[in-house]
N, C-alpha and C positions, 0 to 999 in steps of 0.2 A: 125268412127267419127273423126273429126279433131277439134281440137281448136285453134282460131285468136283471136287475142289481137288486135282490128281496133280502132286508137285513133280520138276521136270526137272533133269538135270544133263546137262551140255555145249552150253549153249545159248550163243554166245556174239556174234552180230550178229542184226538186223533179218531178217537172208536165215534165219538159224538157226528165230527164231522165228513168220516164215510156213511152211518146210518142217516145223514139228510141228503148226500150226496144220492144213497140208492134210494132213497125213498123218492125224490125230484124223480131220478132218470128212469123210475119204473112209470111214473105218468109216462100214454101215450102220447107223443107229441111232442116230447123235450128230447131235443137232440144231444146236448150237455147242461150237466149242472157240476159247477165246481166252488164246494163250500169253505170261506176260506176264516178259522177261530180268531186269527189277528186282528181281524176286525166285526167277526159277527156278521158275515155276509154269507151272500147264495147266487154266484153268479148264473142266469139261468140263459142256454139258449134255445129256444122254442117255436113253435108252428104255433100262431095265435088264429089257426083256422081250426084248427083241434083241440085245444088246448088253453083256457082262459087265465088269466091273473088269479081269479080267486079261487078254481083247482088247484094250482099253484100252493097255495098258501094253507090251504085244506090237507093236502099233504104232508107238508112240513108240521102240521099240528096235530097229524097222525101219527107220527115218527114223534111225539113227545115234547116237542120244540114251542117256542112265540114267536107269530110275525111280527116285527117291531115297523110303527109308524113310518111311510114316505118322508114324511112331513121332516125335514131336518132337524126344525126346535123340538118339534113332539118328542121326534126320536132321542136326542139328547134328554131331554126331562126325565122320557121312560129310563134310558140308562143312569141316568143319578137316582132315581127314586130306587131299582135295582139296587144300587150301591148300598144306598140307604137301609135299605131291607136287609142286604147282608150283612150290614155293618152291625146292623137291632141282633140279627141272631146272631152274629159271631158275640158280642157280646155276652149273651144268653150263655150262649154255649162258654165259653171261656169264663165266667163267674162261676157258674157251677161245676166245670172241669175242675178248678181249682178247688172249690170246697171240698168236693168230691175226694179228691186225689190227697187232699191234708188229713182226712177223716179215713181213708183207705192205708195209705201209706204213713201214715204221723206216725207208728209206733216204730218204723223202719230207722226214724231221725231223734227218740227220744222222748217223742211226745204221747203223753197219757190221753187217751179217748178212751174217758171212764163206759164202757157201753156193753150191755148183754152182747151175746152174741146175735140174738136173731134180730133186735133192733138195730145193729150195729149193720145187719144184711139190708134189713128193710129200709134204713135211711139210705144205704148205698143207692138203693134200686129208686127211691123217690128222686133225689139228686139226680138220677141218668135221664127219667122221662126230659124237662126242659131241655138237659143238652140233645135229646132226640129229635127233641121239638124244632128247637135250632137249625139241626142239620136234615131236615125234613125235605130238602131237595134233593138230596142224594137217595133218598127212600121211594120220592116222585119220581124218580127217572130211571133210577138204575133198576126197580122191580119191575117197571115193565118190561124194560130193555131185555129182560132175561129172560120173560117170555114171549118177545116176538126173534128171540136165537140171535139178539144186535148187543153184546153184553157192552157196555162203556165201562170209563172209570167209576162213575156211579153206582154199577155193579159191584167191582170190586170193592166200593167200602161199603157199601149196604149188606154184602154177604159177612165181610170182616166182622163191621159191627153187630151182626145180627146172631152174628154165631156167638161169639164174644156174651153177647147177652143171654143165646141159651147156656150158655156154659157158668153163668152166672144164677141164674133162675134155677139150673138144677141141686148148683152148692146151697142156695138160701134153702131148696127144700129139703136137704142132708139136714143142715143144720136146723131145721123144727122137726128131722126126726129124729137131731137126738148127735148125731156125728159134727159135733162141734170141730174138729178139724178143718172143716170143709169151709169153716169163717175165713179162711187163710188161703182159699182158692177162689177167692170172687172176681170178678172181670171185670165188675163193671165202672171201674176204675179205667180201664182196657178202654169201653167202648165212650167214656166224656172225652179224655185226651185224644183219640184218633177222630173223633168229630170235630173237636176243636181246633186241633194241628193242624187236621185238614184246612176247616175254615177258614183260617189264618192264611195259608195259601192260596187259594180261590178268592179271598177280599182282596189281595196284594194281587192277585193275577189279575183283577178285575180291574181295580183300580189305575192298574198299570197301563191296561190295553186302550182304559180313559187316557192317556195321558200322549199315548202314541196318534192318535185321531183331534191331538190338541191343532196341528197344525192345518189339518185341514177344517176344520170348527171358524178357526182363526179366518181364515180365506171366505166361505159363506160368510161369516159375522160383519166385514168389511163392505160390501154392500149397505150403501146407505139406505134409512126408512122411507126418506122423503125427498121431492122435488119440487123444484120450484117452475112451475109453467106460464107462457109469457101466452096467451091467448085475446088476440084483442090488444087494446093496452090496456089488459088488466095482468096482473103477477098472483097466482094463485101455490099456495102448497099443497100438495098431493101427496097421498101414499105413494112411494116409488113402484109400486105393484100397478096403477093405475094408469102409469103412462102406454103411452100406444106408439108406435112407430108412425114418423111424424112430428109428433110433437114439437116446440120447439122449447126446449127451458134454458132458464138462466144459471149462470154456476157464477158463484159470487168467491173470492177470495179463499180461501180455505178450506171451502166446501168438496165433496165429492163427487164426484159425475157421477149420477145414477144409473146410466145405463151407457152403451153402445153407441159415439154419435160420433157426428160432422159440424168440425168447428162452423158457422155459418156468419160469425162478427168477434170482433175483441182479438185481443193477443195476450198469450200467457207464456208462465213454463207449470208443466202439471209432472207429479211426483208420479214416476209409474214403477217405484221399487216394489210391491206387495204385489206384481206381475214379472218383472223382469232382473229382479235381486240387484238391478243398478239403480244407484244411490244420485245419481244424477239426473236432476227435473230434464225432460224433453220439452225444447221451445214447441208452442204450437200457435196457429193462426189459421183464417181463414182457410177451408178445405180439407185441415188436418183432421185427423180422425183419434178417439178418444175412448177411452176402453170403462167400464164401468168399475167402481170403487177406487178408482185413481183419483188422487186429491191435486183440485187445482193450488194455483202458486199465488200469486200477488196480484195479477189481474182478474179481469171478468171475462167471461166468458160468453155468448151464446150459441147454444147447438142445437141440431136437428137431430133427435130419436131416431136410429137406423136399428135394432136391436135389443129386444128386451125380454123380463122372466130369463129363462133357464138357456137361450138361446147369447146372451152376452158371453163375451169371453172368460169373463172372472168363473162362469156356470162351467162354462166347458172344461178348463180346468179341473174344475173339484171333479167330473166327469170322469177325465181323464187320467184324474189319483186312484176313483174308488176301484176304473177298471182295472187300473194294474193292481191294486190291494187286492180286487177279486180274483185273479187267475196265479196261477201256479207255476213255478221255479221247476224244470227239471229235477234239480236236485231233492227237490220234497217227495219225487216220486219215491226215494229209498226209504225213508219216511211211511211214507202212505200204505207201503207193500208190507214196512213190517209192522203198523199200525192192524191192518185189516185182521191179521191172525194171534195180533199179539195178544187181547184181552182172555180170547175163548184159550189160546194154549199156558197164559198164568192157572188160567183157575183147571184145566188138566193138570199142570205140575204142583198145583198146592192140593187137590185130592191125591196125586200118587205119593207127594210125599206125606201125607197125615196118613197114607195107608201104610207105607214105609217103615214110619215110625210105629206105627201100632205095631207089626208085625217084627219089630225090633224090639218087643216088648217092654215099650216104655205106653202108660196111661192116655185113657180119650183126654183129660185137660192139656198136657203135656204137647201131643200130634195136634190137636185141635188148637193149640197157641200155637203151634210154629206155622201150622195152614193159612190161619186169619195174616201175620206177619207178612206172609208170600203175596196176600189177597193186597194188601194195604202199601207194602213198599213196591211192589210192583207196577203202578198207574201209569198209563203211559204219555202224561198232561206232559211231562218237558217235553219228551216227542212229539207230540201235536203242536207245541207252541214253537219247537226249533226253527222251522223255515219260518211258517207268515208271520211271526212276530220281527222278525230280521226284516223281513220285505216291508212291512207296513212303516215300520220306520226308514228302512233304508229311501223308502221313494218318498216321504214325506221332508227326510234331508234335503234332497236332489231340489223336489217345491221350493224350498225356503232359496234354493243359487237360482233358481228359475229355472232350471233343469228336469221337463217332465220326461218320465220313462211312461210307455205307456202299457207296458206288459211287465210282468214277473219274470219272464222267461229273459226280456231284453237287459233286466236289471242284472241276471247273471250272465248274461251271453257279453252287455258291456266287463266284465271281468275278465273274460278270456281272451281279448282281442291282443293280438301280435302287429297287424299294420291297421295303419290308418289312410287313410285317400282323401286327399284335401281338393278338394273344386278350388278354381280361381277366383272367377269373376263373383263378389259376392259375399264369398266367405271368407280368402284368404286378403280379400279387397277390399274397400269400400261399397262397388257394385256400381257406380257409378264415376263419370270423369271429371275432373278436378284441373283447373288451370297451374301446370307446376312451376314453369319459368316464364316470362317474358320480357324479350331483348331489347324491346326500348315500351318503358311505360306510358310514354307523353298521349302515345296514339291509341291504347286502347280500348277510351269513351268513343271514339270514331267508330274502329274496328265490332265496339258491342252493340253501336247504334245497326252497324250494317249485316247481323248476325241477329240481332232481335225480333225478326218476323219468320226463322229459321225455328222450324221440330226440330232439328237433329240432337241428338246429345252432343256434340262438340261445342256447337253455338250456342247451347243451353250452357254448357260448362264456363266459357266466356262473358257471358251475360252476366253468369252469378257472379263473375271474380271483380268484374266491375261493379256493381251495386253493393259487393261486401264491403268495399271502399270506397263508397261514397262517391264513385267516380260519377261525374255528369256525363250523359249520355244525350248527346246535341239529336234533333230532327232528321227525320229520315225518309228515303222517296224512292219510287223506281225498282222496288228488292224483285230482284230475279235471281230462282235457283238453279243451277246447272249440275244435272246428276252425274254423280261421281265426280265434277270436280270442284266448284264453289260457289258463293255468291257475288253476284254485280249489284250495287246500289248506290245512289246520291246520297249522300250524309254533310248536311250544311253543304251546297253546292259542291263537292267535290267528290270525285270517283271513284268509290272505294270497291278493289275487290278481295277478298278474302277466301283462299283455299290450299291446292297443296300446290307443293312448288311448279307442278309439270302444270300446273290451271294457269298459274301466272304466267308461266313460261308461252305458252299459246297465247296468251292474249298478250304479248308483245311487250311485257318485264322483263328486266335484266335481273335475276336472280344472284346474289354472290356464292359463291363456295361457299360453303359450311353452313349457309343457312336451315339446312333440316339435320346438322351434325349429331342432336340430340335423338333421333328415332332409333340410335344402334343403341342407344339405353332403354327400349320398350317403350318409349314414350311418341307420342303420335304428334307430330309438327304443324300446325298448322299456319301460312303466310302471309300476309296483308300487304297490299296497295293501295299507296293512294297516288289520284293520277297519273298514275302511270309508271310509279317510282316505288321500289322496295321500299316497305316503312320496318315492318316488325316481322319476326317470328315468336310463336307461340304455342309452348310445348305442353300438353294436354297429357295427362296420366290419370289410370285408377288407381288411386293411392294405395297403398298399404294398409288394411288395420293396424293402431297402436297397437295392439295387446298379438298381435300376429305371431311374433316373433318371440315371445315368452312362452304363449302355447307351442309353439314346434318345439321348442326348447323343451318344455316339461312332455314332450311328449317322447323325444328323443331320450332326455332324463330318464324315462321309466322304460326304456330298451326297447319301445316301441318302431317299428321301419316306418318309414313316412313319406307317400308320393304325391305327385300336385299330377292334377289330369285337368284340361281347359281346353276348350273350343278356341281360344284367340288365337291368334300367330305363331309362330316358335320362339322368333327375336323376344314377344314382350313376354312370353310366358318363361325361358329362361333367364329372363332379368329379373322377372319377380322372385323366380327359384332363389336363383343365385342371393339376393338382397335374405331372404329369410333359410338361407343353407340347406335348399334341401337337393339331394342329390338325382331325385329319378322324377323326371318329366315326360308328360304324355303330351304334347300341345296336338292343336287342330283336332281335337276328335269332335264326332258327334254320339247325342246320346248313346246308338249302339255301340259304339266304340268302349264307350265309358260302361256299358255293361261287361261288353268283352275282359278288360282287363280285370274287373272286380271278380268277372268268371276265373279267367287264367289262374289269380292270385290264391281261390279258393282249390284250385285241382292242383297248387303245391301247398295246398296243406298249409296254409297262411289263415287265419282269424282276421278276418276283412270288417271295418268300420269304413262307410264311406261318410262325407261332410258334405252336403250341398244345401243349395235354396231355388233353384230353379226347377221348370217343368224338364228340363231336356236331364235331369238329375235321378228324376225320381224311377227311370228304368234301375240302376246303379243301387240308388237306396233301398231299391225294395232285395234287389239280389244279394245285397250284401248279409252279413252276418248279422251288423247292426247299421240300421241305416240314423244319421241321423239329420235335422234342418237347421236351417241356424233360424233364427227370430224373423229377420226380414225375409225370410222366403213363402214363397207361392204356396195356396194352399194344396195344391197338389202335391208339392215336397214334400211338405208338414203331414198329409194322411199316409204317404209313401214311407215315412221314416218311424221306426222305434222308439228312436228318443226325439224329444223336441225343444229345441232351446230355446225360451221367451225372450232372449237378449241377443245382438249380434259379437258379442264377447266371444272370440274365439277361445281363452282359456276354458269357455265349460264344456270343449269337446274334451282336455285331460282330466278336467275336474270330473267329468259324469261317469269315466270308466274308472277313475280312483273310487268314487262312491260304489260303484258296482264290483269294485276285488275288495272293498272295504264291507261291504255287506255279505258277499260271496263268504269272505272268511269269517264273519259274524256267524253267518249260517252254519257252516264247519266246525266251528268251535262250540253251537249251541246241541249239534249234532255228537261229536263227538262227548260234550256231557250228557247227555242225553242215554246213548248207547252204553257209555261206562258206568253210568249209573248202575245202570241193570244188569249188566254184568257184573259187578263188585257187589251191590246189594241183593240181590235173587239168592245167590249161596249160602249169604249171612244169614238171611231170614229163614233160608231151609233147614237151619241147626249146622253150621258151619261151626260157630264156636260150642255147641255140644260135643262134637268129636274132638276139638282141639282143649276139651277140658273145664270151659268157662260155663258151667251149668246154672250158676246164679243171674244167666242175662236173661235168660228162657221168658219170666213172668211179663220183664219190661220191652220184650219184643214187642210188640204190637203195638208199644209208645213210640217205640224210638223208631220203629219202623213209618209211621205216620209223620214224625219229624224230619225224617230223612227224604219221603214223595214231595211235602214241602218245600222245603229247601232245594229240593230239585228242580221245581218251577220254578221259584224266584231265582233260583239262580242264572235258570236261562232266559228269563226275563228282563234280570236288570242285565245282562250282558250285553241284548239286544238293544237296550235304552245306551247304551254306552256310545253307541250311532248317532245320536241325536248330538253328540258334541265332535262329531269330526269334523274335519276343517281341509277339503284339498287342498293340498301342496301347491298346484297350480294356483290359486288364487292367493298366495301368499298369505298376509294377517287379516285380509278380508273378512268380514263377519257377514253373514247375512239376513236381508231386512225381515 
């Protein structure tokens, strides 16, 4: 099975985005397609053995719809020229709404429109064509739609207005026969305003949903054009398109890495906030590796091409936004369910009520205005926009901290979680061992010379603590390893051995007391001799994350339970507890273990997030509710988890689930306008205030009803934009790059 991301143009309600949903899923071959208006997409998954890209696309253009360009800039251009187009007709339409509406209504306010009557019809009816003209998309799609039984919103103002206009066309022929009264029952005043008000809506809806896909725009954009290639010694510029894996190019001082490489000479620090939301350049040199659109620092650089086109990271990302903008929130299915039936049972309850009214013996203009009213405030666009407009932005927030969600579903399942389960080694650590004390310094250039021809991460940890300090690290000979307990070697002719205290102890040292006093703190001891004589001990730890202890804190803050589960020891895994307060420790598991528990957690009823970055993790992260990886972890984590954090910052494991109960409730709130709408409005427009006595509103139904589907969109539109400025708590006044 294969899955296509096909972006759609014309989609514009709830009713739009089930009729491409069933038109996709009637091809044989497609196993789902879930189409989502937030962004103008069609996530497809299909049999490309059955089933080609451009049946695909054939379909969608059967269903009434535009394929819009792969191509990212194409597709951008086609969507601003879109704009552009609607902006021409909303125009149109709103000059002449207004003329329209001064020449119809003027005597209502005063004003004298010297005008026979039948000319006074006939300017009306001239005036309505351009605003028709205008809203000429709603005529292209909602009449089909009605008869292939797929009604949209489009429907609904195409019937509105069209009735509206017969209701119109038959008063102007009253009045050339003669029954002047009928000048004072024209509509088509009725049908420029509800085109216009409409339009007015759909340009700001459009515009709007430009403005949510700004951040991902922003992320492709940053890729640079060009490259500089060192071939030979010659230095060539290329289109950045043209390099190959291999390559070798130069990145000069403030330039950007064009693609995916391996430092291979030079030393820098390169900016990689516009990937990781920290603001702090990573040193790199030799071997390091380098992500494309990250901008170097002050030095030069040269690398070797390992990655490029759509295959770099920065690519996978935007990858990784459009599928969760593609897929769907649980919560939309209430959405969805009363989308599918909502269009076809408006336009049942606006024929029973016009028959109602007739049969209450009030006039065809009369029922026939409150009918079109029903057709027209009825739309179900803030329904369809309630969830994916919330998701589209809510994950393009999360992008900006470095926090990718990679589903819709995860971006609401991060809202619901009650515990969290934090890995040790890694996540709640640095992942690596770090020299924490040593008991006499003088000796340590000895001790890093006789540990320097040592793989182990201990001796690697010593090595580094020396060269951070400049220490000299004298000539060395003879290195033998002894497993499991140290090494023997000549350092400047003398004997050095370095291991745990029971190594020394066998090979005929006098050990004093308390020389490994420090391992009842989690911390691993390691001892040194030379000739024959205690010299040092040497107390090795994986440190702590800085930001550790802030994230448990905000995580605790938000009534969240919080366990640490870790493969190490007990001693060091309850010393790390203890240092960051957390209460319930799992030590020595292995990965099934670490399943088990997230299982246990889930069969009482707990909302389980697990945290890791190793392979022995990713059993855990996939069982969990929400699995998530930290930055530094294996790419196995990273496919096993939900969320993915580009930074080893532990704060955005609280910050991702604040985004996620911050967009949850975005959703809820855009939902619950939504549903009250139409509840409060549906009865009004059915002659609510006719029975309550207010019979002077009856004509300007069908304005104010067009004004009020408006404002229903925008309203849950900009609510949704209102996301684009939250800020987790966890992160303090942090802004992101």
């Amino acid at each position: 099975m294969r899955i296509k991301i096909i972006r759609v143009g014309g989609m514009t309600c709830a009713a739009c985005v089930g009729r491409v949903e069933g038109a996709l899923n009637a091809v044989e071959g497609v196993q789902s397609a879930v189409a989502n208006i937030g962004n103008d997409t069609a996530t497809v998954v299909f049999d490309e053995s059955r089933v080609s890209e451009k049946e695909l696309a054939a379909a969608i253009v059967a269903a009434g719809y535009q394929v819009i360009s792969e191509n990212r800039e194409e597709a951008a251009e086609q969507e601003q020229r879109d704009l552009e187009v609607r902006r021409r007709d909303l125009c149109i339409s709103l000059f002449f709404a207004v003329v329209l509406s001064i020449i119809a209504m003027g005597h209502m306010f005063g004003l004298d429109v010297p005008l026979d009557p039948l000319p006074f019809c006939l300017i009306q009816l001239v005036l309505c064509i351009p605003i028709m003209y205008g809203g000429r998309r709603f005529y292209k799609k909602g009449i089909p739609a009605l008869f292939t039984k797929n009604p949209t919103m489009d429907s609904l103002v195409s019937l509105g207005t069209l009735a509206s206009l017969c209701m119109g066309l038959y008063n102007t022929y009253l009045v050339y026969a003669g029954d002047i009264g009928a000048m004072h029952s024209l509509s088509y005043d009725s049908v420029g305003m509800i085109i216009a008000l409409v339009s007015i809506g759909k340009y700001l809806e459009a515009r709007s949903k430009m403005r949510t896909n700004d951040s991902l725009r922003k992320l492709i954009s940053m890729a640079p054009a060009q490259a500089t290639v060192v071939r030979g010694d010659e230095e060539l510029v290329i289109p950045a398109s043209e390099l190959v894996v291999g390559d070798t190019v130069l990145i000069r001082p403030g330039e950007k890495v064009p693609a995916d490489a391996t430092v291979v000479s030079g030393e820098s620090s390169v900016n990689e906030s516009m990937l990781t939301g920290e603001s702090i350049p990573v040193d790199k040199k030799a071997g390091d590796t380098l992500y494309g659109a990250t901008v170097n620092g002050s030095g030069s650089l040269r690398a070797r091409i390992e990655k490029t086109g759509e295959d770099i990271v920065l690519f996978q990302i935007a990858r990784m936004m459009e599928m969760a903008r593609g897929t769907k929130a649980p919560v939309a299915d209430i959405a969805d369910r009363v989308a599918a039936v909502f269009v076809p049972t408006v336009m049942a309850v606006a024929a029973i009520v016009f028959i109602g009214w007739m049969l209450a013996r009030h006039d065809v203009q009369f029922s026939l205005t409150i009918a079109v009213s029903i057709l027209v405030i009825a739309c179900p666009c803030a329904l369809g926009l309630a969830t994916p407009i919330a998701i589209v932005v809510g994950t393009g927030r999360g992008s900006q901290y470095g926090i990718l969600f990679k589903t819709a579903s995860s971006l609401e399942s991060a809202a619901r979680i009650d515990t969290v389960v934090l890995d040790k080694t890694g996540t709640c650590t640095v992942g690596h061992p770090a020299v924490n004390s040593v008991s006499d310094e003088s000796v340590i250039g000895i001790v890093a010379a006789a540990e320097s021809d040592s793989e182990h991460p201990l001796a690697e940890a010593i090595v580094r603590y020396a060269r951070a300090r400049d220490i000299d690290i004298p000539p060395h000979s003879g290195f033998e390893s002894v497993t499991g307990g140290g090494v023997r070697c000549d350092v400047d002719g003398r004997k050095v051995l370095v291991g745990s205290g029971r190594f020394l102890t066998e090979e005929g040292v006098d050990v004093p007391d308390g020389a490994e006093g420090l391992a009842s703190s989690g911390m691993t001891c390691i001892l040194a001799a030379i000739d024959g004589r205690y010299a040092t001990t040497i107390a090795i730890s994986d440190p702590i994350r800085d930001e550790s202890m802030s994230a448990i804190d905000s995580l605790r803050g938000d009534g969240l339970r919080v366990l640490m589960v870790t493969g190490d020891r007990r001693e060091t895994a309850e010393h790390i507890a203890s240092e960051l307060r957390i209460d319930e420790v799992h030590a020595e598991t292995r990965p099934g273990d670490k399943l088990g528990i997230v299982r246990d957690l889930q069969v009482s009823q707990a909302r389980v997030a697990m945290v890791g970055d190793g392979i022995n993790d990713a059993p855990a992260l996939t069982q969990a509710d929400v699995g998530i990886a930290v930055g530094s972890g294996t790419d196995i984590a990273m496919e096993s988890a939900d969320i993915v954090m580009m930074n080893d910052d532990l704060r955005s494991v609280p910050a991702a689930l604040e985004i996620g109960r911050a967009t949850l409730k975005n959703i809820k709130e855009n939902l619950f306008f939504a549903f009250c709408y139409n509840v409060v409005c549906i009865p009004i427009a059915a002659g609510l205030p006719v029975l309550l006595g207010y019979d002077g509103l009856v004509d300007q139904m069908p304005i104010i009803s067009a004004l009020a589907m408006s404002c229903s969109s925008v309203s849950v539109v900009t609510n949704a934009l209102r996301l684009r400025r939250f800020t987790p708590k966890a992160l303090g006044e942090e802004r992101p790059t």
